[in-house]
N, C-alpha and C positions, 0 to 999 in steps of 0.2 A: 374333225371333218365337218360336220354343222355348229357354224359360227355363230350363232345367237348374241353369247356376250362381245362381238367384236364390235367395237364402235368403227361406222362407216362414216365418214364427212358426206355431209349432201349440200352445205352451202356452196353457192354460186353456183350450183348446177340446174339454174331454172326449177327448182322443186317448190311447187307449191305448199308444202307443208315445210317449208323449211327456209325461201326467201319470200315469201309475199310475206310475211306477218313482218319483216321491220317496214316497208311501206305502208302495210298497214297502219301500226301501232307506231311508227316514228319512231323506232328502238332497234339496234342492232345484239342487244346481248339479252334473248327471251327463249325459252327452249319451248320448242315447240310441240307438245301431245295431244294434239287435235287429230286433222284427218285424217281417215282411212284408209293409211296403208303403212305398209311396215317397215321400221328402219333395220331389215335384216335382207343379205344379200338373197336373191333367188336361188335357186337348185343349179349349180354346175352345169348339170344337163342342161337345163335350159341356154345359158348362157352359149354353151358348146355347139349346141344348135344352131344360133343366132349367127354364129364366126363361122362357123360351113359355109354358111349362106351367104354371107359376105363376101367370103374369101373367093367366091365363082366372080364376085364385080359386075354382073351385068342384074338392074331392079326393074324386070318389065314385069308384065302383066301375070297375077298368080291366078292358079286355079283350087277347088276345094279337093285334096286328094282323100282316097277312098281308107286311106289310112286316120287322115283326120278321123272319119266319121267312126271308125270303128275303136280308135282313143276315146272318142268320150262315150258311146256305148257302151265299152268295157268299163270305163271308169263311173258311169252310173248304175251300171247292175252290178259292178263287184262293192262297189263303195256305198251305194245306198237304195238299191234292189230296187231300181228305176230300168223299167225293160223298154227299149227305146229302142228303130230302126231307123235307117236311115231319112227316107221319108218324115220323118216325125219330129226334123232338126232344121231349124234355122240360124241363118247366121247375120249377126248384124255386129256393128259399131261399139254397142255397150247395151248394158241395160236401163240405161234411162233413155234413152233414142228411143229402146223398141218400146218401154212403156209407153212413151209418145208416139209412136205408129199406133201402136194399138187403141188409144183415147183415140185417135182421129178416127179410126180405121171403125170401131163397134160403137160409137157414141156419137153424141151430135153436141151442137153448142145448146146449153142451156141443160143440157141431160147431169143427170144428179151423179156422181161418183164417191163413195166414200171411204173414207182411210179412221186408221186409228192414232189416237192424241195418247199421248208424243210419239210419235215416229217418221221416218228421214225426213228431211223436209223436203227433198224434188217432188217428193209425191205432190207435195201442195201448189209447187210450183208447175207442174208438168197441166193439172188440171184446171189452174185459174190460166193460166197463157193459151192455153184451148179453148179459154169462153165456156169451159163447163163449172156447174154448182160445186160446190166443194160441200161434203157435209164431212165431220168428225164424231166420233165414237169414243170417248175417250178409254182407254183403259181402267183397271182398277187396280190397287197395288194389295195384294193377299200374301201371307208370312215374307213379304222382302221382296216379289216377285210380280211381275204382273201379271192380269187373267182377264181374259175377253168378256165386255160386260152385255152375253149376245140376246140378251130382253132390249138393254138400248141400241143395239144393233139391227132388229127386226124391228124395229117400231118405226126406228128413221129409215129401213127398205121402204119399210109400207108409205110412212108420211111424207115423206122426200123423192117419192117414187126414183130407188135408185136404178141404176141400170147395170155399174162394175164397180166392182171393190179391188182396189190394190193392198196388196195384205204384204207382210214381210216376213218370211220365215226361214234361218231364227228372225225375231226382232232386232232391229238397230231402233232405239239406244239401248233398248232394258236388258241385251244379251240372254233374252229368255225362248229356250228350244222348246216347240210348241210341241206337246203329246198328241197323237193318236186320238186321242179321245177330244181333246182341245179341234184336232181338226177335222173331226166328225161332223163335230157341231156344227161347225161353221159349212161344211159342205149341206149339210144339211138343208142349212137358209139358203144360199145360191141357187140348188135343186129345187126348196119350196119357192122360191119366187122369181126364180129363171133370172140370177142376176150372174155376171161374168163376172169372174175371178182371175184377177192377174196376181200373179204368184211368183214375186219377189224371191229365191231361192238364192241370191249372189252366197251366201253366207253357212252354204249347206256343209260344208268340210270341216268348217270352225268350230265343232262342236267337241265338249270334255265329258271324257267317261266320267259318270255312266248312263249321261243321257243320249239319245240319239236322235239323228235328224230323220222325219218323217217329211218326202213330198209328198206334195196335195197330188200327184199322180198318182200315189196307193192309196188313197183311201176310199174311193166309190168310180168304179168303171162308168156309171153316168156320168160323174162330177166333166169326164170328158168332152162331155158337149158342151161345156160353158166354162171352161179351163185351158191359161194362156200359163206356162210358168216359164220363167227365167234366170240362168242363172250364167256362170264365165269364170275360168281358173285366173282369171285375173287375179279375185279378195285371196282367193289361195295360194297362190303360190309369190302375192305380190309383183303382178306385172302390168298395172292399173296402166302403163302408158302403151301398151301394145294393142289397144283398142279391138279386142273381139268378147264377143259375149253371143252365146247359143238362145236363140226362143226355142221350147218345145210341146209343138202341138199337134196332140193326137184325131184331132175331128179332123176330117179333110174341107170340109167348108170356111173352116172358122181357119184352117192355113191356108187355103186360095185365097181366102179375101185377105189376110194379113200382107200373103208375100206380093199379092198385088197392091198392096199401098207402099212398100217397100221396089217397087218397081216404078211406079210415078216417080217418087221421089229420087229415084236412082241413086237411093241408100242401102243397093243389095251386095255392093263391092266392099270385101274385108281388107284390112290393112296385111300385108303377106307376114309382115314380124308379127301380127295377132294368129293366123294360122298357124305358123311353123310354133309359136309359142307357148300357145295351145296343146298343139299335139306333145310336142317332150314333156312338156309338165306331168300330162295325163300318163304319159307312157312309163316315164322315170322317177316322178316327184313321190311317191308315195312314203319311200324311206324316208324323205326330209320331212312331208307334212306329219309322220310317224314321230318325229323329234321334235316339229314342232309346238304341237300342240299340247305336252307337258311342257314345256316351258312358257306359252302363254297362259297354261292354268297355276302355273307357280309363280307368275307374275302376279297374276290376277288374285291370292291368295295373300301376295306379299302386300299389296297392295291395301287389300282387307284388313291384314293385321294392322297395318301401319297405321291408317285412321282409326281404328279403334282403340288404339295407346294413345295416336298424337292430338286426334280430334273428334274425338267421341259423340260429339251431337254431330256430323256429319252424317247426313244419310246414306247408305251405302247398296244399290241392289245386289242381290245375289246375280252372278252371272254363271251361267250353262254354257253359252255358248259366245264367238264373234270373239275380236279381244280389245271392246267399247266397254267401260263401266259408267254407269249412269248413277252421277252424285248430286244429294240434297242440301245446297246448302242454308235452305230457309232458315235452318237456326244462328247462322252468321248474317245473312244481307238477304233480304229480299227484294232489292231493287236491283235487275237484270242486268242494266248499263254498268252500274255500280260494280255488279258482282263480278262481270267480266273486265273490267280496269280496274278493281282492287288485285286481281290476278294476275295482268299485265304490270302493273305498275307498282304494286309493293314487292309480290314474288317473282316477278319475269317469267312466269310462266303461260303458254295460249294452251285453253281446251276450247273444246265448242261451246257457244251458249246454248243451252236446254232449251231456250224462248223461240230457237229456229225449228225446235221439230210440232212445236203447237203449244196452246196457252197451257196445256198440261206441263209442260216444262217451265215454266216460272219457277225460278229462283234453282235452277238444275244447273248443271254443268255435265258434256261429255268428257271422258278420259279416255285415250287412248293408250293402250298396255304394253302394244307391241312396239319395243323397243328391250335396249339392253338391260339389265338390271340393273348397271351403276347410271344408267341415263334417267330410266324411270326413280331410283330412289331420289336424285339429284332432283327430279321433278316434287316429288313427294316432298321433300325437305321445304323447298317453295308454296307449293301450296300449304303447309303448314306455316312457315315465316306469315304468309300472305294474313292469319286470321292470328297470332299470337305476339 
């Protein structure tokens, strides 16, 4: 019933992880383990949904039904004890749009915003295209893992006078699920220094026992007056082209001014396959993401083993959670061009370059896990050819 190991064709189906990289690279035989998202079919149900909808033949105008709202209600208080009302939901396009409503929306040009090094990189783009400061935090990497270094964190609030932090939890690339304790902390500095917090959540489902996902909406009932979070059963269930993604915000001020800049723009209209897709996911998907998620931690295992037989100076992060691994390869090549066309070009293999998510990623490479097991070993095998 859940097909994980079944290999799905996606060439020639417009899939950007799957035919941009020969125009890219000039190469038509490269496998591709980059982007974010998975080469495993959606939930039935979903799909099921999708041919109801169809089958009626007439695509006028949707509306948001009252069943929507109480799918993902349900699905954040059963799933990660997030008490949410209707009221308290927004609905937009994706989650990078709304980080960008909301840079426009509580910041100005020239206003200081700061993220952490390495991590996705639209953050960085979302805030230099807005005319705002970019500042970087970088990480620190402790037993294999990373850990928020929050003395250089307050230092650049205070000297950069920042105004909002886009934070990612989990983390994309270091696939590290932030503790409780981890997001205290940080609530902490937002509260002392009145700075806004946009709250990156896409990634909250993706997490492997026996860690668990914490939003920054449980951790301090203040934190809510300077707390945007965002997240969309897109990363989960894999339906990244049905464009809908929820903002969830509790202050009522800080959602009038959101959904009125979402009204300017007249970016408050959802695509109707991200509604209805939404909703089945939430409603039915649970059994699947139930199956899916030992098998992305047994990938991601297989994977560990693998370099560490095949390529032992490989750096390897522990991964918690997401199914990205973020690899070191400073001990084979540290020139970035280089290290991503020795990949391309000796192995045929595309990962992400490390050097897109900040200077913290020199000489990094992302992996992407989700995939089949005889896809990803096949990958594996490449990346090994590639240095031996």
């Amino acid at each position: 019933m859940w097909e994980f190991d079944k290999k799905v064709s996606r060439r020639n189906t417009n899939s950007v992880k799957w035919d941009a990289i020969a125009q890219t690279y000039q190469a038509d035989d490269l496998l591709p383990l980059w982007v974010a998202d998975m080469d495993f079919l959606s939930p039935i149900e979903v799909k099921e949904a999708f041919q109801t909808y169809i089958s009626q033949g007439i695509f006028g105008y949707s509306t948001v039904s009252e069943n929507l709202y109480h799918s993902i209600i349900d699905w954040e208080k059963h799933q990660h004890q997030v008490f949410l009302t209707k009221e308290n939901i927004l609905f937009t396009s994706g989650v990078l749009s709304s980080l960008a409503v909301a840079v426009q929306t509580f910041t100005e040009p020239g206003d200081s915003i700061l993220i952490h090094d390495p991590v996705y990189p639209p953050f960085s783009s979302i805030i230099e295209t807005n005319h705002r400061h970019l500042v970087r935090s970088r990480l620190i990497k402790k037993n294999n893992k990373f850990v928020i270094d929050y003395q250089d964190m307050e230092k650049k609030i205070i000297e950069q006078k920042v105004k909002a932090i886009i934070f990612c939890n989990p983390h994309n690339p270091g696939g590290r699920v932030w503790t409780r304790e981890e997001l205290t902390k940080l609530s902490a500095l937002c509260l002392k220094h009145h700075v806004l917090l946009l709250s990156d959540e896409i990634h909250q489902d993706l997490v492997f026992s026996p860690n668990q996902f914490t939003s920054m909406l449980n951790i301090d009932e203040d934190l809510n007056h300077y707390l945007i979070t965002f997240t969309s059963a897109t990363k989960t269930f894999n339906l990244a082209a049905i464009k809908n993604s929820m903002v969830f915000i509790k202050n009522p001020e800080l959602k009038m001014q959101f959904e009125q800049h979402l009204l300017m723009n007249q970016q408050q209209e959802i695509n109707t396959f991200g509604l209805i897709g939404t909703q089945a996911a939430y409603e039915n998907g649970k059994e699947w993401l139930d199956h899916l998620l030992p098998y992305l931690k047994d990938n991601a295992q297989l994977a560990s083993d693998y370099f560490k037989q095949h390529l032992p100076e490989l750096g390897v992060m522990s991964i918690e959670g997401t199914y990205l691994m973020w690899l070191d390869f400073s001990a084979y090549e540290t020139d970035d061009k280089a290290l991503e066309l020795a990949l391309v070009k000796k192995g045929k293999v595309v990962l992400n370059p490390g050097i897109a998510f900040g200077p913290a990623g020199h000489s990094h490479m992302r992996l992407n896990l989700a995939c089949p097991k005889e896809v990803l070993l096949e990958g594996l095998d490449r990346i090994k050819k590639t240095f031996l």
